[in-house]
C-alpha positions in Angstrom: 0.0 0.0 0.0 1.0 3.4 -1.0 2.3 6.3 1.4 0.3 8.9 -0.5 -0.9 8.6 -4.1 -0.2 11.1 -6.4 -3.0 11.3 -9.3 -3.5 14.1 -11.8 -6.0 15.1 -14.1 -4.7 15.8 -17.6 -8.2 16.8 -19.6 -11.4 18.0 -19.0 -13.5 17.7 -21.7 -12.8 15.9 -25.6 -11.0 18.7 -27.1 -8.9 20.1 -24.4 -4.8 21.3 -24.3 -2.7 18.5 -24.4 0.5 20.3 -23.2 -0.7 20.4 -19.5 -1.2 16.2 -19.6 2.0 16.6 -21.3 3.8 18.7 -18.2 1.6 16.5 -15.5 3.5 13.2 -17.2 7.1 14.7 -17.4 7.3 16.7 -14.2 4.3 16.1 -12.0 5.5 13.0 -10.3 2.2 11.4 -10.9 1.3 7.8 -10.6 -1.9 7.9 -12.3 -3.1 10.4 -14.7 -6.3 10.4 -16.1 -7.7 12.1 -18.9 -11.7 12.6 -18.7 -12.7 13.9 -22.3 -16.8 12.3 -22.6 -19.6 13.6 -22.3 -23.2 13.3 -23.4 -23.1 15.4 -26.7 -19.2 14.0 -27.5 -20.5 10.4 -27.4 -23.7 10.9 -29.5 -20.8 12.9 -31.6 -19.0 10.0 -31.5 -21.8 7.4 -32.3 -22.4 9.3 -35.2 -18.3 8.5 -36.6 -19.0 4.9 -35.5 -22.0 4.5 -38.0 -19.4 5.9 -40.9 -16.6 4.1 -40.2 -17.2 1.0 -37.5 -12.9 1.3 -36.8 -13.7 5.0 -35.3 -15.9 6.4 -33.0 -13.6 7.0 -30.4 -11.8 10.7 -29.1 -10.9 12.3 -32.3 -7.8 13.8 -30.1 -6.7 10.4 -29.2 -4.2 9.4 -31.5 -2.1 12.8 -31.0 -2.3 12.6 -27.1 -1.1 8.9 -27.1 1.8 9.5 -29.3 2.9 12.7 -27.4 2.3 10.8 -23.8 3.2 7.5 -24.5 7.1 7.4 -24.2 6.3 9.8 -21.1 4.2 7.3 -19.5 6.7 4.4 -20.0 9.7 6.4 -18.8 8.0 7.5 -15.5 5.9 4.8 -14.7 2.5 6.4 -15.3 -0.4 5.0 -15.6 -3.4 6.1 -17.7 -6.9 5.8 -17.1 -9.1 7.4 -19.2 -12.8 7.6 -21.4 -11.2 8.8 -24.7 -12.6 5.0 -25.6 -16.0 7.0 -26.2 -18.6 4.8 -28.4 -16.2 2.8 -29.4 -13.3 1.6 -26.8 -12.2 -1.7 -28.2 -11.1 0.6 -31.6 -9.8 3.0 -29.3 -7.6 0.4 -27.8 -6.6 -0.9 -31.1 -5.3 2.0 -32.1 -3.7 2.7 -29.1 -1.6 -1.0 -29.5 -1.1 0.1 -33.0 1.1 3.1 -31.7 2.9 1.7 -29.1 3.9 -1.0 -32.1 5.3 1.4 -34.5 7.4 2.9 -31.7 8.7 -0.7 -30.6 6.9 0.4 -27.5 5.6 -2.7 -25.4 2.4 -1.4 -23.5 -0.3 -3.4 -22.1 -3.8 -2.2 -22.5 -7.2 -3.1 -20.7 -10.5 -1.9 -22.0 -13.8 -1.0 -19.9 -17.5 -1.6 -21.9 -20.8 -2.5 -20.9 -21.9 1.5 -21.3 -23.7 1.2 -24.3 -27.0 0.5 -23.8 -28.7 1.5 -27.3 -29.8 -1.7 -28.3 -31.7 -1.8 -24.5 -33.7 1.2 -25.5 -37.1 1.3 -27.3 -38.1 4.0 -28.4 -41.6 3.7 -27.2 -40.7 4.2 -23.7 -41.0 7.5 -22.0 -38.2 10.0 -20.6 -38.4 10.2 -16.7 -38.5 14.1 -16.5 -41.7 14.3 -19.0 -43.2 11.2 -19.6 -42.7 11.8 -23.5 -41.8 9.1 -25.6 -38.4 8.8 -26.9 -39.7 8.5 -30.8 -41.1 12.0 -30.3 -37.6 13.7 -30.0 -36.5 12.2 -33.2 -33.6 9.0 -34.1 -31.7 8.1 -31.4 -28.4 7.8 -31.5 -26.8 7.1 -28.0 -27.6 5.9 -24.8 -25.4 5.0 -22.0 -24.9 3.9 -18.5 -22.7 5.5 -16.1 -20.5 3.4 -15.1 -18.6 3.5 -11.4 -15.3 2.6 -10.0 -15.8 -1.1 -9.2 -16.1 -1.4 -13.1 -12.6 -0.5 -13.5 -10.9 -2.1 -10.5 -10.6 -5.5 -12.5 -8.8 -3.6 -15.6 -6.5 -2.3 -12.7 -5.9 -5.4 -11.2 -4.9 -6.6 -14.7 -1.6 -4.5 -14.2 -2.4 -2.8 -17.8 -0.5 0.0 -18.4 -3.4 2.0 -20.1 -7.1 1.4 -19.3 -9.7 3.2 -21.7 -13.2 3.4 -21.4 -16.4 4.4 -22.6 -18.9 6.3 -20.8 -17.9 6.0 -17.0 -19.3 8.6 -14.5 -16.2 12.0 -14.1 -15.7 11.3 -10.8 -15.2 7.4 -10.7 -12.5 7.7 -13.4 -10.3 9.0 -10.4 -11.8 7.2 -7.5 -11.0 3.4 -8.6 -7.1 4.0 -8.7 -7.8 5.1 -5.1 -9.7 2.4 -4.2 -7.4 -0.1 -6.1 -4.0 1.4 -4.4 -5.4 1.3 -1.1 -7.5 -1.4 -1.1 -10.6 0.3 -0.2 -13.6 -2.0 -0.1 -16.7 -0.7 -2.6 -18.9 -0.5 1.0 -16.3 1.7 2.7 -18.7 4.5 2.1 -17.2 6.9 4.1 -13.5 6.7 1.8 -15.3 5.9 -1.4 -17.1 9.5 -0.5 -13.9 11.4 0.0 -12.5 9.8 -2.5 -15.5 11.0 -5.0 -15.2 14.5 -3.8 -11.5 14.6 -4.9 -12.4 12.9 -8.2 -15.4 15.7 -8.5 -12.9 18.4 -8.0 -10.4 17.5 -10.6 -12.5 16.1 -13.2 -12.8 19.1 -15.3 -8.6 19.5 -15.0 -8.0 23.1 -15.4 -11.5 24.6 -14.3 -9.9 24.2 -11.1 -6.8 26.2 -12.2 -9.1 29.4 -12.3 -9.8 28.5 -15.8 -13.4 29.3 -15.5 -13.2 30.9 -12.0 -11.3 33.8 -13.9 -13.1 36.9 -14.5 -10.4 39.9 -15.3 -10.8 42.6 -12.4 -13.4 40.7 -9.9 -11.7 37.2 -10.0 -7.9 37.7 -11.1 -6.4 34.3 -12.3 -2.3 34.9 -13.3 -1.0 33.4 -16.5 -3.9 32.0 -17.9 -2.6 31.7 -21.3 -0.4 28.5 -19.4 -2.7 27.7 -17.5 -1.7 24.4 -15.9 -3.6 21.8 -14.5 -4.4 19.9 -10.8 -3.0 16.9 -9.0 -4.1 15.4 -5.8 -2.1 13.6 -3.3 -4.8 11.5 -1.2 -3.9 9.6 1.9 -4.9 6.2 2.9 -8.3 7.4 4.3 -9.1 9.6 1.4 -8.1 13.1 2.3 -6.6 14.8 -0.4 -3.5 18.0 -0.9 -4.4 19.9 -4.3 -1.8 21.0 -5.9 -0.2 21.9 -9.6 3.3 21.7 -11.4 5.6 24.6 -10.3 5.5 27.4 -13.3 2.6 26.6 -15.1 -0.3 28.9 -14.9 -3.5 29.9 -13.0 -3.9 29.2 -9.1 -5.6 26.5 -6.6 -7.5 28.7 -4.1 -10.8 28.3 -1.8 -12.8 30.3 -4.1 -11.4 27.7 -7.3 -12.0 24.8 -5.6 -15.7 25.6 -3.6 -16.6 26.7 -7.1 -15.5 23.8 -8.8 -17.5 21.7 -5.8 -20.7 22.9 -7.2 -20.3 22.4 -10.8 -23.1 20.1 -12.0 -24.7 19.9 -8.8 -28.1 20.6 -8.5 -28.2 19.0 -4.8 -25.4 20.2 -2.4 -26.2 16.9 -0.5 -27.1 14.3 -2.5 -25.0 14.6 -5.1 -25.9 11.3 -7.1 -22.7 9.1 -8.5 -22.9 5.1 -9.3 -20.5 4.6 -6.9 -21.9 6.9 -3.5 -24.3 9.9 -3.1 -21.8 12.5 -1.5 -22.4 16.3 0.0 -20.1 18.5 -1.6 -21.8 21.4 1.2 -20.8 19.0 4.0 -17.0 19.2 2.7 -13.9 20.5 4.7 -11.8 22.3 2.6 -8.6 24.4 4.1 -5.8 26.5 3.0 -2.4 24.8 3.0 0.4 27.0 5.4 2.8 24.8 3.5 5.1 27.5 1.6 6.0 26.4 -2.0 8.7 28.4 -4.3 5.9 29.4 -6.6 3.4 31.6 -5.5 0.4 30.5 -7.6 0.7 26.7 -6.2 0.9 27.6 -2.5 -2.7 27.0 -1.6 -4.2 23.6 -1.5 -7.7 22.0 -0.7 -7.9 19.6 2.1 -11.4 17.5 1.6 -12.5 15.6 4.3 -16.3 13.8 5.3 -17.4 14.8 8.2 -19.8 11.5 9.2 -20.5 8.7 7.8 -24.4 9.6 7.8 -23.5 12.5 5.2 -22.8 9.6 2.7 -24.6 6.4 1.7 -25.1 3.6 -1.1 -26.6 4.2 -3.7 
């Protein structure tokens, strides 16, 4: 079991910087870093590619960010977890292999499905918020499940260098290498919530940076045009340091990090994942008096659940 484990989040959405995964791989000292690029309207996107050319459907980006990261990963010991597999992970994978072949690269890789749930949908039934059939909205083209954590501990386990995945909830995609490196059990609800709450945090990578914090004169973010992106050291227990790569752009403070809390949260507690419904307004989060060399990485968030009541199974 690890000391501390250090995981970083290298993209936030399908067509986001590379260079930051890039600096997070080469100088962030990272074990893990994951690269969340999926969502709803990029896998429908991404559905459509499939029915053109069956070998596609995956992150368009993916190819470039493997063959920039790739020798990275292999010389530091990274591991990479990530949803770039989008409607179509298996091709994803392929083409990953196919890359690490051409560079004479040995790389093992595991692959996550069971998201796609199209062919489970008929488009008489009707949509929970309105009762409206489905047919009434027009073709559809994607449907999927959100997957948690315990769907990607067995890809971990497998020792595979590079795990890809389709549509697996933002959060989760950080939480299983938690709960794989320390051995946390999938009814440990009050780690599994921690650990979700860091996950939540640095899903959308720079956003926590100040990169949608920022608003010139009210809400001053430095450097934005390097704006670099977080990492989280997390404990045994789940409590987490946030921090960033010394140099790089925009700044981990309160006001990033309570903002970032609330993105996509309609409940402050009962914030619904498929792993744990968590409270991001029942989160501890403290400035760091650590002193660091560079003056835009000195604060961090310290996340902590208060009681075990504040979390349960879903």
């Amino acid at each position: 079991m690890r000391e501390m484990l250090r995981i970083g989040a290298g993209a936030g959405f399908s067509g986001d910087r590379i260079e930051p995964a890039v600096v997070l791989a080469e100088r962030g000292h990272v074990q893990y870093l994951v690269l969340e690029c999926l969502g709803e309207r990029t896998v429908a996107l991404a559905q459509l590619r499939k029915r053109i050319d069956p070998t596609r459907g995956y992150d368009p980006l993916l190819e470039r960010r493997i063959e920039l990261l790739l020798p990275l990963l292999r010389r530091h010991g990274v591991r990479l977890v990530t949803n770039m597999g989008a409607a179509n992970p298996i091709a994803a994978a392929d083409a990953i292999i196919a890359i690490a072949r051409a560079r004479k690269a040995p790389i093992r890789v595991a692959v996550v499905t069971g998201d796609d749930v199209l062919a489970k949908i008929e488009p008489g039934e009707l949509t929970m918020e309105t009762q409206t059939p489905i047919a009434k909205y027009g073709e559809l083209v994607s449907a999927n499940a959100y997957l948690g954590a315990a769907a990607l501990l067995p890809a971990l386990e497998s020792g595979a260098d590079i795990i890809i995945t389709g549509r697996v909830a933002d959060p989760s995609l950080f939480l299983a290498p938690m709960a794989h490196e320390y051995h946390w059990q999938l009814d440990d609800i009050d780690r599994l919530a921690r650990g979700t709450s860091i996950g939540h945090l640095l899903e959308c990578a720079g956003q926590l940076c100040g990169g949608y914090f920022a608003e010139p004169g009210p809400k001053d973010v430095p450097d934005m045009a390097h704006l670099g992106f977080p990492y989280a050291d997390v404990d045994a227990d789940g409590n987490a340091s946030l921090s960033k790569v010394e140099g790089t752009g925009g700044c981990i403070t309160l006001a990033t990090a309570k903002e970032q809390l609330l993105y996509e949260v309609i409940d402050p507690f009962g914030y619904v994942t498929p792993d744990v419904v968590i409270g991001p307004a029942t989160l501890r989060v403290t400035r760091s008096s650590a002193p660091r060399a560079d003056v835009a990485t000195v604060v961090r968030a310290r996340c902590r659940r208060r009681s075990r009541t504040e979390a349960r199974a879903r």
